[in-house]
TIBAFI-738064 format. One record per residue (C-alpha): z, y, x negated; residue in three letters. Coordinates in pm, whole numbers. Example, Ala and Ser with C-alpha at 12.3 -4.5 7.8 and 13.67 -1.06 7.14 Angstrom:
2
Z_Y_X_residuo
780_-450_-1230_ala
714_-106_-1367_ser
END
This chain:
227
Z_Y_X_residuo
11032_13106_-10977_unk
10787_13064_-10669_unk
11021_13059_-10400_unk
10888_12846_-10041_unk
10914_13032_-9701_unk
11020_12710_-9556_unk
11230_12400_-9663_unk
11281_12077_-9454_unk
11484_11848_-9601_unk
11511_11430_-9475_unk
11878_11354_-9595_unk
11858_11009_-9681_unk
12104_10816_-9873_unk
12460_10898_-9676_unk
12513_10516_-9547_unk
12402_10351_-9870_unk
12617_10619_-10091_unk
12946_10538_-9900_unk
12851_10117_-9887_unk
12811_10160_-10333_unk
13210_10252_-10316_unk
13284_9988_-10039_unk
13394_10249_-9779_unk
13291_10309_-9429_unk
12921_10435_-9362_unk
13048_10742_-9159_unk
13243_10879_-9517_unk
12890_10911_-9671_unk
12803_11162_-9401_unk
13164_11337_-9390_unk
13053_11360_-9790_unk
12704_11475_-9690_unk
12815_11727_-9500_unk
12905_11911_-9822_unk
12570_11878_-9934_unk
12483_12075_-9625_unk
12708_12329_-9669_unk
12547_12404_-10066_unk
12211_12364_-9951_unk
12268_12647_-9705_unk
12440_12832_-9944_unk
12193_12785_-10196_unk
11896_12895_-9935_unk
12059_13211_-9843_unk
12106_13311_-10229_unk
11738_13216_-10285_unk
11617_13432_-9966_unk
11477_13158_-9824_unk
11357_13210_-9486_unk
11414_12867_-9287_unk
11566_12553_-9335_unk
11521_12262_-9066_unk
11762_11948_-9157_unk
11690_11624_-9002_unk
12016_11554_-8895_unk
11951_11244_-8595_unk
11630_11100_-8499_unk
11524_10981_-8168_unk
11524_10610_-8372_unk
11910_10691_-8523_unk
12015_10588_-8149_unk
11970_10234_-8221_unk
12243_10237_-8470_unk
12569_10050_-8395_unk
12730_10254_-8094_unk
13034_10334_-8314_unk
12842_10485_-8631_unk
12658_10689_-8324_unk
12961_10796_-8217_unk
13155_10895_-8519_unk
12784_11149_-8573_unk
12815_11278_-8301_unk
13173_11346_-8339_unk
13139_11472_-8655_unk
12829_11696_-8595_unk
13080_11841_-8306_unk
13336_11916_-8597_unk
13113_12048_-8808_unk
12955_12314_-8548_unk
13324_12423_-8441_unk
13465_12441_-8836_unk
13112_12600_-9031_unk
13000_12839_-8752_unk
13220_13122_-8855_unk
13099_13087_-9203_unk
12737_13056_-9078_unk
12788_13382_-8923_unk
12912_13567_-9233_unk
12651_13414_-9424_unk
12369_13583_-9180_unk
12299_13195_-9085_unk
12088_13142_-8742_unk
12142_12827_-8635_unk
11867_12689_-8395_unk
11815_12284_-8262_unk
11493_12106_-8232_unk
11437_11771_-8092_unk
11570_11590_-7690_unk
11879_11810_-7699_unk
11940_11682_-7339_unk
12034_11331_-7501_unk
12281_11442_-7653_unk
12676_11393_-7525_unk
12797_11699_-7329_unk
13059_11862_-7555_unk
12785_11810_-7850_unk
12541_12023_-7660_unk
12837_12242_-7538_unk
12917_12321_-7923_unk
12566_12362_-8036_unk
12478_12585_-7762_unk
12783_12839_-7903_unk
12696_12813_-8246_unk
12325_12866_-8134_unk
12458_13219_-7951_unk
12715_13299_-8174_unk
12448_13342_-8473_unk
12131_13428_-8261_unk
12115_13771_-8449_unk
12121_13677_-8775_unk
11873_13763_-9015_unk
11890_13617_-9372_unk
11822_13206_-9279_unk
11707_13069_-8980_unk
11819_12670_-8995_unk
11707_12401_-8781_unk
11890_12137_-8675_unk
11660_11879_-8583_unk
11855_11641_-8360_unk
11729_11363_-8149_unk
11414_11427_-8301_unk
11095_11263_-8351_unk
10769_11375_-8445_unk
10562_11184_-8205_unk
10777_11243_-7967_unk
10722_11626_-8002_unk
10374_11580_-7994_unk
10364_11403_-7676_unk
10554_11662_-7519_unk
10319_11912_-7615_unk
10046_11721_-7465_unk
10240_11666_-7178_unk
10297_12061_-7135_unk
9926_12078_-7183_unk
9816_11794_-6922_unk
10110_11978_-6655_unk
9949_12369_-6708_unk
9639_12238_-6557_unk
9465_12538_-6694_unk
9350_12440_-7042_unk
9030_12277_-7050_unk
8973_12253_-7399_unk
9255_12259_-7636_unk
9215_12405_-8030_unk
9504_12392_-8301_unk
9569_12736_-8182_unk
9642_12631_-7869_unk
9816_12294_-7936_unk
10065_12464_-8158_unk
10173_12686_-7877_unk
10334_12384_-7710_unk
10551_12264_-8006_unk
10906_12319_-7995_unk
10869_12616_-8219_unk
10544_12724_-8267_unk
10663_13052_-8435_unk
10853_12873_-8703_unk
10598_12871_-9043_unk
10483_12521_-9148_unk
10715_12384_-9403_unk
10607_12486_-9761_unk
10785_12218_-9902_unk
10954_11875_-9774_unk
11212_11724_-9938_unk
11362_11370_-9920_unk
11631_11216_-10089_unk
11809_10832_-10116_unk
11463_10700_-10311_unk
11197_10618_-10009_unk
10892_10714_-9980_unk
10859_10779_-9615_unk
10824_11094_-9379_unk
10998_10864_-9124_unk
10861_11049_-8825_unk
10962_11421_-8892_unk
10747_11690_-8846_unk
10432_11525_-8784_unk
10193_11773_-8736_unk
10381_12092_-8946_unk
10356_11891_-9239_unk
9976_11825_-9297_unk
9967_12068_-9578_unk
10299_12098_-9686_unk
10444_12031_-10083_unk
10678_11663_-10042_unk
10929_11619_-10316_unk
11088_11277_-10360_unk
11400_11235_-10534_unk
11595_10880_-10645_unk
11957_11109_-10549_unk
12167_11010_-10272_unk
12251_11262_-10021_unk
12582_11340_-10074_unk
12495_11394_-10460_unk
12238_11629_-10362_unk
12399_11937_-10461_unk
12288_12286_-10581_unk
12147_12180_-10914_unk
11925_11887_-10772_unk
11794_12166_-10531_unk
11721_12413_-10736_unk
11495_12116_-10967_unk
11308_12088_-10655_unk
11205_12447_-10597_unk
11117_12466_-10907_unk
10911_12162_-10948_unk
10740_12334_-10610_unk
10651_12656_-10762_unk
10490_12489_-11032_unk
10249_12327_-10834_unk
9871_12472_-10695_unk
9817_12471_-10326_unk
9486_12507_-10260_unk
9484_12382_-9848_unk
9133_12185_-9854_unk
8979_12495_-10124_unk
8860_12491_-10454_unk
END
């Protein structure tokens, strides 16, 4: 089995999972978060190299203030409880995205996962939070327009102003919950990349769903614009 380099994954599905059994929205992401935890797992078994999660976009802070609340508060939970485990696993956890909007003592956590793990080796995930796509690229341009240097700007270039213009293109993208949608994430990595679109809700996106997803992926030709 062709394994990808890179994985991003839009986890769709948590809010509508939890409404189907008539309990609160923010159960479908405590649920979800399991689905995280496998996925990771799963990645790290597979030697796949990086994993970025879009985990809040910049348009998830026009939710009701208390389902924005009870993510943040959970994503704060979640860093304190899984970082250990992260760590064992050889898990680098990195963040993408307006980290400065997030609360304090969400920023506080991520930034000690973030060190805690900056020297592992065998996954590098990405948290993309507060994140959009067009909101990266206008940053970059922005960079651009302030280094008052750069007269004429190539893909080269332009890519050096991204958040992480080390990180590979994703290989393959995958979404779950049944849309058809990019919904704004990685805008410009994803020109070339493999999308995979799956009916499955997040928090019944487990092991076996992923695995049906690489290996759909390694079936397929990429030929980038060739013959």
């Amino acid at each position: 089995m062709k394994v990808p380099t890179h994985v991003a994954i839009i986890m769709d599905g948590n809010g509508r999972w939890a409404e189907e059994r008539n309990l609160p929205r923010i159960i479908g992401h405590k649920v979800g978060s399991e689905s995280v935890r496998e996925i990771i797992k799963t990645c790290v078994e597979l030697k796949i190299e990086y994993l970025t999660l879009y985990s809040f976009s910049t348009e998830n802070w026009q939710r009701p203030k208390e389902e924005v609340e009870g993510l943040m508060n959970l994503l704060m939970f979640l860093l304190k409880t899984e970082v250990d485990e992260l760590n064992r696993n050889g898990v680098c956890i990195k963040a993408i995205g307006k980290l400065e909007y997030l609360p304090k003592e969400v920023k506080d956590e991520l930034s000690k996962a973030i060190e805690k793990t900056k020297e592992n080796k065998k996954l590098k995930l990405y948290l993309a939070l507060s994140y959009g796509g067009r909101q990266e690229i206008i940053d970059a341009i922005n960079k651009i327009l302030s280094n008052g240097k750069i007269k004429i700007v190539n893909e080269e270039i332009f890519r050096s102003f991204l958040y992480e213009p080390n990180v590979p293109d994703p290989d393959l993208l995958i979404r779950t919950g049944g849309e058809y949608r990019i919904s704004n994430f990685l805008l410009w990595q994803i020109s070339y990349t493999e999308l995979y679109f799956t009916p499955i809700l997040w928090p019944d996106f487990r092991r076996e769903e992923f695995i049906k997803a690489i290996e759909d992926f390694s079936k397929r030709k990429r030929k980038f614009g060739r013959v």
